[in-house]
C-alpha positions as CSV (number, residue, x, y, z in Angstrom):
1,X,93.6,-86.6,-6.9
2,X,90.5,-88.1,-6.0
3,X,87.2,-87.5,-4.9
4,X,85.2,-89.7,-2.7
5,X,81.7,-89.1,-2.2
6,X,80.1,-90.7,0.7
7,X,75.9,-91.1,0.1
8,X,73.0,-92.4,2.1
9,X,69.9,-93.2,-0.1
10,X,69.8,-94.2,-3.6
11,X,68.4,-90.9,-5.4
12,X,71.5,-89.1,-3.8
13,X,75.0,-89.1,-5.9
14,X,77.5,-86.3,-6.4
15,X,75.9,-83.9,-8.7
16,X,77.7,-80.6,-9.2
17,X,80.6,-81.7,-7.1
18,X,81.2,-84.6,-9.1
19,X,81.2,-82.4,-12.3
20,X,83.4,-79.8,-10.6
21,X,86.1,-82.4,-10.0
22,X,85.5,-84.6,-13.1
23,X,85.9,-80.6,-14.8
24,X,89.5,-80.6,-12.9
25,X,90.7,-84.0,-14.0
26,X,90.4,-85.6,-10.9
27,X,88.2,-88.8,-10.4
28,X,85.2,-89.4,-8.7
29,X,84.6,-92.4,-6.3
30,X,80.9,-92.9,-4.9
31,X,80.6,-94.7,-1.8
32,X,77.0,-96.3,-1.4
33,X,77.0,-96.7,2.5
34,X,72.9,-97.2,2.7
35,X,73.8,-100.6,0.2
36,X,76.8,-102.0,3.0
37,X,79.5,-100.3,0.8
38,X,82.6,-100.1,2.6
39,X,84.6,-96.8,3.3
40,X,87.8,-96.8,1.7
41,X,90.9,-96.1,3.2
42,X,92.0,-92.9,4.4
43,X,95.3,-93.0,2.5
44,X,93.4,-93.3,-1.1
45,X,91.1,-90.2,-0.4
46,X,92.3,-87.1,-1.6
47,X,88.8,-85.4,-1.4
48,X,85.9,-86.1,0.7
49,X,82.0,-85.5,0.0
50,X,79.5,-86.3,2.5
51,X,76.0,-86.3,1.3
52,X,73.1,-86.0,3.1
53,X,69.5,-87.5,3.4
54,X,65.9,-87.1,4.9
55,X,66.8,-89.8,7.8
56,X,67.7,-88.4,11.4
57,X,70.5,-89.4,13.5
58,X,67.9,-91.3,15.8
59,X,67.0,-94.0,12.9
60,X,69.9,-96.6,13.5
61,X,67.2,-99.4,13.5
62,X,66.6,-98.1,10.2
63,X,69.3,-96.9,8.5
64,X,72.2,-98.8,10.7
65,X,74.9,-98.0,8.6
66,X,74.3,-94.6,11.0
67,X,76.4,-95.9,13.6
């Protein structure tokens, strides 16, 4: 299985998550959407992480991979 982790700013990754899965065999996929990264498709995620940041809902003209 799979793990994707979805992040939003660059100091952000999957931390203890990651090494939970990586722990049970199963790989890790990070998703940089704050660089234009694409999500994958829904068939090839078994697991799904979304990570967080400081930015607010509000701050598309800033962060417009929000929408």
């Amino acid at each position: 299985m799979k793990l994707t982790v979805l992040t939003h700013v660059n100091f952000e990754g999957p931390a203890g998550i990651g090494l939970w899965a990586e722990a049970r065999g199963h790989g890790v996929e990070v998703v940089r959407l704050h660089r234009g990264e694409r999500l994958p498709e829904v068939a090839g995620v078994g697991l799904l992480a979304v990570m967080g940041g400081p930015m607010n809902i509000y701050e598309q003209a800033e962060h417009p991979w929000l929408e």
